[in-house]
C-alpha positions in Angstrom: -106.5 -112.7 8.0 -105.6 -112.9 4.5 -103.4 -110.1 3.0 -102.7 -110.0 -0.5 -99.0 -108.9 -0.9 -98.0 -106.2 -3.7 -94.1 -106.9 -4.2 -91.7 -104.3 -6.0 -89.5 -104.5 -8.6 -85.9 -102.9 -7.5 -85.1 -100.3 -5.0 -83.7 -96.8 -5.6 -80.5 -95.6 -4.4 -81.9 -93.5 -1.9 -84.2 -96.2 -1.0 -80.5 -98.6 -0.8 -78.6 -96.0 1.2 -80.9 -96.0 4.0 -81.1 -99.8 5.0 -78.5 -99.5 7.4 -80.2 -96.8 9.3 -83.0 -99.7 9.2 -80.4 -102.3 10.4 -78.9 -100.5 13.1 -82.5 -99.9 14.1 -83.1 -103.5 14.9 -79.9 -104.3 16.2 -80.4 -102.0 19.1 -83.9 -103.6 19.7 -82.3 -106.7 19.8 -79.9 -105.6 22.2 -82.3 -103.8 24.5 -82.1 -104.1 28.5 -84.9 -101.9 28.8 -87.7 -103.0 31.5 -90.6 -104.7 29.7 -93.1 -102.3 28.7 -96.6 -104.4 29.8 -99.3 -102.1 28.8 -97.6 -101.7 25.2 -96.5 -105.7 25.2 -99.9 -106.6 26.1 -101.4 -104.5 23.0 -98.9 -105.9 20.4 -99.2 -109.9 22.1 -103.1 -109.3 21.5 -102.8 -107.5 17.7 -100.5 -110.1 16.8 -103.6 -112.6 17.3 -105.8 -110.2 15.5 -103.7 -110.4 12.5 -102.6 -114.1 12.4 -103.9 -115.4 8.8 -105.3 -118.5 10.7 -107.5 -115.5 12.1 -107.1 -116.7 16.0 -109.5 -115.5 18.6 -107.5 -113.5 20.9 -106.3 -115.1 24.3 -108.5 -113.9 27.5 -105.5 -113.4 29.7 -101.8 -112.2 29.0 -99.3 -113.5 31.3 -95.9 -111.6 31.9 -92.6 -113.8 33.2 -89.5 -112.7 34.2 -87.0 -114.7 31.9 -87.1 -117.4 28.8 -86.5 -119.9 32.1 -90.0 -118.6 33.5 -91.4 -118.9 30.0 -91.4 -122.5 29.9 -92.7 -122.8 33.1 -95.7 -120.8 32.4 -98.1 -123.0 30.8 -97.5 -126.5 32.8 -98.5 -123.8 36.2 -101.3 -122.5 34.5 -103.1 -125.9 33.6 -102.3 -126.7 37.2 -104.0 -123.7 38.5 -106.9 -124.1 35.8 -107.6 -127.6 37.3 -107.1 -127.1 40.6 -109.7 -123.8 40.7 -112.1 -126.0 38.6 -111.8 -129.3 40.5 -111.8 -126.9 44.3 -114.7 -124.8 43.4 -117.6 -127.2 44.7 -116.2 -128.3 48.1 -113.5 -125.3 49.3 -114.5 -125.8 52.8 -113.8 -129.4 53.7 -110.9 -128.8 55.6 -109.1 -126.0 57.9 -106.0 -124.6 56.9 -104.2 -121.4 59.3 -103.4 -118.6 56.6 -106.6 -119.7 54.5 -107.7 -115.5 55.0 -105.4 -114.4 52.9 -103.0 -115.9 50.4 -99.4 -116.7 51.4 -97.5 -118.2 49.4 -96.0 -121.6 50.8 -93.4 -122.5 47.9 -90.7 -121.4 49.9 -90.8 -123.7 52.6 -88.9 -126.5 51.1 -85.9 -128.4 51.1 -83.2 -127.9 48.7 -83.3 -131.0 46.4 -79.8 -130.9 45.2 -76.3 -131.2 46.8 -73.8 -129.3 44.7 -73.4 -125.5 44.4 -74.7 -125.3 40.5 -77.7 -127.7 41.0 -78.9 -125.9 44.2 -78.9 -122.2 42.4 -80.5 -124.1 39.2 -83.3 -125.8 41.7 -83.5 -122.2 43.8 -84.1 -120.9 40.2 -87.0 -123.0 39.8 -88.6 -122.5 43.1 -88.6 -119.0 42.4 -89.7 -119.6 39.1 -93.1 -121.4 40.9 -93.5 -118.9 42.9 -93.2 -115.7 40.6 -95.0 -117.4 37.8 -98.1 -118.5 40.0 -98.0 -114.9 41.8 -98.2 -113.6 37.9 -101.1 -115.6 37.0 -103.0 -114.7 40.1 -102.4 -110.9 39.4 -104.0 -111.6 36.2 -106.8 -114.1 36.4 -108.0 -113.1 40.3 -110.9 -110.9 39.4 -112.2 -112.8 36.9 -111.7 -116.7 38.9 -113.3 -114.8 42.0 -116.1 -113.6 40.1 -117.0 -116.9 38.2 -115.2 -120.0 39.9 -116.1 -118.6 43.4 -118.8 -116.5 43.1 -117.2 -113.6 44.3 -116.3 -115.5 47.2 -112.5 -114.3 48.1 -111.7 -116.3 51.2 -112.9 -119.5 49.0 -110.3 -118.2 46.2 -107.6 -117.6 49.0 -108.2 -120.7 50.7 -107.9 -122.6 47.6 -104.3 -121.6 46.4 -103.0 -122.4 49.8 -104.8 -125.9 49.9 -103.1 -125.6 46.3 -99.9 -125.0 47.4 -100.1 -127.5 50.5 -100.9 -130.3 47.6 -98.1 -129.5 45.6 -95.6 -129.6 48.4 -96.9 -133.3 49.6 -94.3 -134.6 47.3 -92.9 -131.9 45.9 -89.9 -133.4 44.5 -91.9 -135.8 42.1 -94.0 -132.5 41.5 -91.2 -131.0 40.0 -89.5 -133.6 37.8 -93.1 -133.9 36.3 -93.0 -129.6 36.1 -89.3 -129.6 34.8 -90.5 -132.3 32.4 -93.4 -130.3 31.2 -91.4 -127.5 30.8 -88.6 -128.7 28.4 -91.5 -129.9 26.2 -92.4 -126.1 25.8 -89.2 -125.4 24.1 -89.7 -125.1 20.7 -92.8 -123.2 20.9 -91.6 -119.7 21.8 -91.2 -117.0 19.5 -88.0 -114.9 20.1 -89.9 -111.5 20.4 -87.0 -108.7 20.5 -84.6 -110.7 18.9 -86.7 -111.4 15.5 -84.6 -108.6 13.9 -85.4 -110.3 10.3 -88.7 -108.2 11.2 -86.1 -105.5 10.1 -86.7 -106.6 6.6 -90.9 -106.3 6.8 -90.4 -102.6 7.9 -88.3 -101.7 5.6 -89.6 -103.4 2.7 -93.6 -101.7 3.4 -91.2 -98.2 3.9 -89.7 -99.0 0.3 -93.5 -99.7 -1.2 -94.3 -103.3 -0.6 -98.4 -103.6 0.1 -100.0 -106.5 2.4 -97.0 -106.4 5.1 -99.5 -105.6 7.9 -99.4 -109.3 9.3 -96.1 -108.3 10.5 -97.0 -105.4 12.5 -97.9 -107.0 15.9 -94.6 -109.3 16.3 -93.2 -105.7 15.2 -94.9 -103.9 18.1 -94.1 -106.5 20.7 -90.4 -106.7 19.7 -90.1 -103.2 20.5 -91.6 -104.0 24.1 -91.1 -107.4 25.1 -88.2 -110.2 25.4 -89.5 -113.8 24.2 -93.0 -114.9 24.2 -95.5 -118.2 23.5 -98.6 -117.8 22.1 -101.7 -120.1 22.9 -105.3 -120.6 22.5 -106.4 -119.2 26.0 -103.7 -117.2 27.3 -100.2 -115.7 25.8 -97.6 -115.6 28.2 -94.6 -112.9 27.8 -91.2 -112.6 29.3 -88.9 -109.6 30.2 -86.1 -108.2 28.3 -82.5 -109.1 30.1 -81.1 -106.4 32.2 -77.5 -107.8 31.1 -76.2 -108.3 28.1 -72.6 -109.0 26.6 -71.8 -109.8 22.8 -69.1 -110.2 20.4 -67.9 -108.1 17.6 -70.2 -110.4 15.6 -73.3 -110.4 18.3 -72.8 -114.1 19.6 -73.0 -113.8 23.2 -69.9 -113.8 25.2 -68.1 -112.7 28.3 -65.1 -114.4 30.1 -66.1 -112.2 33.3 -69.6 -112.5 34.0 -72.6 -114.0 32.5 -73.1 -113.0 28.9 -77.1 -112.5 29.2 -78.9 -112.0 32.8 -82.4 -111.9 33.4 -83.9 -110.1 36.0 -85.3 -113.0 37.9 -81.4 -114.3 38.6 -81.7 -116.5 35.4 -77.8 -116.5 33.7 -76.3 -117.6 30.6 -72.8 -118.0 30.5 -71.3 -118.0 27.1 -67.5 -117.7 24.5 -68.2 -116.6 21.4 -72.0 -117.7 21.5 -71.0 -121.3 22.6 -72.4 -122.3 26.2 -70.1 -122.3 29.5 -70.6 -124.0 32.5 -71.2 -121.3 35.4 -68.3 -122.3 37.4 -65.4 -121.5 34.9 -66.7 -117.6 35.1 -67.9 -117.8 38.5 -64.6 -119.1 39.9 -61.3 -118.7 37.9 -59.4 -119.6 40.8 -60.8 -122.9 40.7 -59.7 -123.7 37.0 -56.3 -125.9 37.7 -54.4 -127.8 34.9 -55.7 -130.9 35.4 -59.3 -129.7 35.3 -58.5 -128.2 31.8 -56.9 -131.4 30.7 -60.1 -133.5 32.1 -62.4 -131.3 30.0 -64.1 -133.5 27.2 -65.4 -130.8 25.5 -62.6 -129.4 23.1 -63.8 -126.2 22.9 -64.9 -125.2 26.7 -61.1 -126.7 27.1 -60.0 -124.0 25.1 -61.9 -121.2 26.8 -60.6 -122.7 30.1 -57.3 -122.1 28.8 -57.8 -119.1 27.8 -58.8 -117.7 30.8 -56.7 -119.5 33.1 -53.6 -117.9 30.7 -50.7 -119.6 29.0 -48.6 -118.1 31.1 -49.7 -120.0 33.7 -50.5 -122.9 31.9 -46.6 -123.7 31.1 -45.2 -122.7 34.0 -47.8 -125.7 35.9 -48.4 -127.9 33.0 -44.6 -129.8 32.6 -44.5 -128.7 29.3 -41.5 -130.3 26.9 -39.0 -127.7 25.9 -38.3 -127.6 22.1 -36.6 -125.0 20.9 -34.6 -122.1 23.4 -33.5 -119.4 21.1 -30.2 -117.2 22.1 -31.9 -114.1 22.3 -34.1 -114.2 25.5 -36.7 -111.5 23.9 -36.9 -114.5 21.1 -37.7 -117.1 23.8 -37.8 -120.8 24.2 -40.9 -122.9 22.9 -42.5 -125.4 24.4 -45.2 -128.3 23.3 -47.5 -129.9 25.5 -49.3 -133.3 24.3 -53.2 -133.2 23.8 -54.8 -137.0 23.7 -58.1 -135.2 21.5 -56.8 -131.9 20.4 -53.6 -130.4 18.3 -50.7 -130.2 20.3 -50.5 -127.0 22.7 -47.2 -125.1 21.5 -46.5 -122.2 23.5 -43.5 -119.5 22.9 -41.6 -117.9 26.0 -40.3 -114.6 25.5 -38.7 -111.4 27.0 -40.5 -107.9 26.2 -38.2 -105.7 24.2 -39.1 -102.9 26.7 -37.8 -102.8 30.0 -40.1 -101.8 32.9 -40.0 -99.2 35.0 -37.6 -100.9 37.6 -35.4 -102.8 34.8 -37.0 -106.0 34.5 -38.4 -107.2 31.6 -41.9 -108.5 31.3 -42.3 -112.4 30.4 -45.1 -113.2 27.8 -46.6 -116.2 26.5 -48.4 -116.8 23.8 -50.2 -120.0 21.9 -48.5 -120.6 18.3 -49.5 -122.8 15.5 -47.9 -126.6 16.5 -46.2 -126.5 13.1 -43.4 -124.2 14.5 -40.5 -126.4 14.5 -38.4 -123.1 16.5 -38.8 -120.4 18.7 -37.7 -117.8 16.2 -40.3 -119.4 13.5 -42.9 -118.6 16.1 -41.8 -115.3 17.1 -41.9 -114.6 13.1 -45.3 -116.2 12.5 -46.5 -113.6 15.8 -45.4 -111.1 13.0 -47.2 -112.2 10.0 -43.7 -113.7 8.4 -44.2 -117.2 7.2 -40.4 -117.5 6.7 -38.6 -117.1 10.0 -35.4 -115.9 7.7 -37.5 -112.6 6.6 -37.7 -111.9 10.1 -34.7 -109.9 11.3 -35.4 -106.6 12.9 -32.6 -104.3 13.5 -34.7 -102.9 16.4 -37.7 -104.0 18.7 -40.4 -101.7 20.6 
């Protein structure tokens, strides 16, 4: 579909003063948990076809996933299927199989192929993934196979995905490296759906008097509805929106106590400051120690492990080497601790001013630059003084 675009020159100041209500607009589609709309996805997947300049037919079937995970899994199970039907529709009776009446899924009678605690909930995630994505496809294609694969023949079509299912599971192992293969060559081919929010631009730019922006309006509609999605030639497959999500102040995802996006098939992505986490570290605190912080190769997750495991605890089980012990205890003692890859850790001990309820006084710890040569340099740089000399407070809160 070709659209001849009619720019403009400049933009009022009324026209200026209300992109942000335009921005904030697309942020909070961005950031939607809401349940995937299908009737209203299904329409915008299909009009996004209809205006594609490389005028593509539209796809016979839409297919709806759960997650991104699911996504990638989609097509690799559809060929499968698609091959399968076509190669089982001319001898569907050469063999007996108990069930064959109606269609009961077999996928879940399997081994677990892994043997630690994150690669059995990652293979669990894919075994559901089968399942879910093949049950999808069926609700969507079963009329229509029935009616011209198996000449309206439904036991035949019932008997076949079992026989179907029995194949895969013959070696189901190899049957899924091939899948997981298949899958990661997807990647790369989705299109981010709610979380294209430079569509914000196209809307507000056709508000403000642009002409020939109406290519734009089905990725615009399906935003609005749908989480990711893959276009292609037969068939457009379309995932959920997460029913979890956790940012930063600057919309990275993040969370040091739970997964910073969850889907509502179980898929989880654990992330600092848009930077991916293995699951354990926010699964189980308890089991970050200090050695398994000072193993970490990865600089950076070694600094989130830190973080969450606390400094406090950090110096009080690390051996740290004491530098500097200032006389005032609400001043502190600071401490270094050697990094093989990294800057020095330098940490400063000190005493709240305020006492507690009881008396005591409340220890902190805090990380400090590992240029502080004292513990009163630190305490000043915690206070924005560069010179520990201008720091000299005739009373502390």
């Amino acid at each position: 579909m070709t659209q001849k675009i009619e720019l403009i020159d400049s933009l009022t100041k009324e026209q200026e003063a209300e992109f942000p209500r335009f921005r904030e607009k697309w942020l909070r589609i961005g950031e939607s948990k809401e349940p995937i709309n299908k009737e209203k996805a299904r329409e915008a997947a299909l009009k996004c076809y209809d205006l594609a300049w490389e005028q593509l037919s539209r796809p016979d079937h839409v297919i709806f996933v759960q997650s991104p995970f699911q996504l990638f899994y989609a097509r690799p199970i559809w060929n499968r299927m698609a091959n399968w039907f076509d190669k089982e529709r001319t001898d569907i009776y050469s063999d007996d199989y108990e069930g064959a009446d109606r269609y009961e899924s077999v996928l879940w009678y399997t081994h677990s192929l892994a043997n630690t605690e994150e690669q059995e909930w990652l293979w669990g995630m894919r075994f559901r993934a089968l399942e879910e994505i093949v049950e999808s496809i069926i609700d969507e294609v079963k009329d229509t196979v029935i009616e011209n694969v198996f000449k309206g023949d439904e036991r035949a079509f019932e008997r076949s995905l079992a026989l179907m299912q029995r194949s895969w599971l013959n070696d189901f192992e190899k049957f899924m490296l091939t899948l997981i293969k298949e899958a990661k060559d997807e990647r790369g081919s989705e299109i981010y759906g709610q979380n294209e929010t430079w569509l914000c631009f196209y809307e507000f730019m056709e508000w403000a008097g642009c002409k020939g922006l109406e290519g734009t309006h089905g990725l615009q509609e399906l935003a609005k509805h749908a989480g990711w999605w893959i276009p292609y030639e037969n068939v457009a497959v379309v995932s959920d929106r997460p029913k979890e999500l956790h940012l930063d102040s600057e919309g990275r995802l993040h969370s040091h106590s739970r997964p910073a996006i969850e889907f509502r098939d179980g898929w989880k992505y654990y992330a600092s400051h848009g930077m991916e986490l293995p699951a354990w570290i926010i699964e189980h605190p308890e089991r970050l120690t200090v050695e398994s912080i000072d193993n970490e190769e990865n600089v950076e997750i070694r600094r989130v492990m830190l973080e969450i495991y606390g400094m406090k605890k950090y110096l009080e089980n690390g051996n740290a080497e004491l530098i500097d012990r200032d006389p005032d205890p609400h001043i502190g003692e600071l401490y270094k601790r050697s990094q093989e890859d990294d800057e020095d850790i330098f940490m400063l001990k000190m005493l709240n001013s305020t006492p507690e309820a009881d008396g005591t006084f409340k220890v902190y710890v805090i990380r400090v630059p590992p240029t502080m040569k004292t513990a009163k340099q630190a305490v000043a740089w915690s206070y924005g003084f560069d010179n520990p000399e201008e720091y000299n407070p005739v009373r502390q809160s």
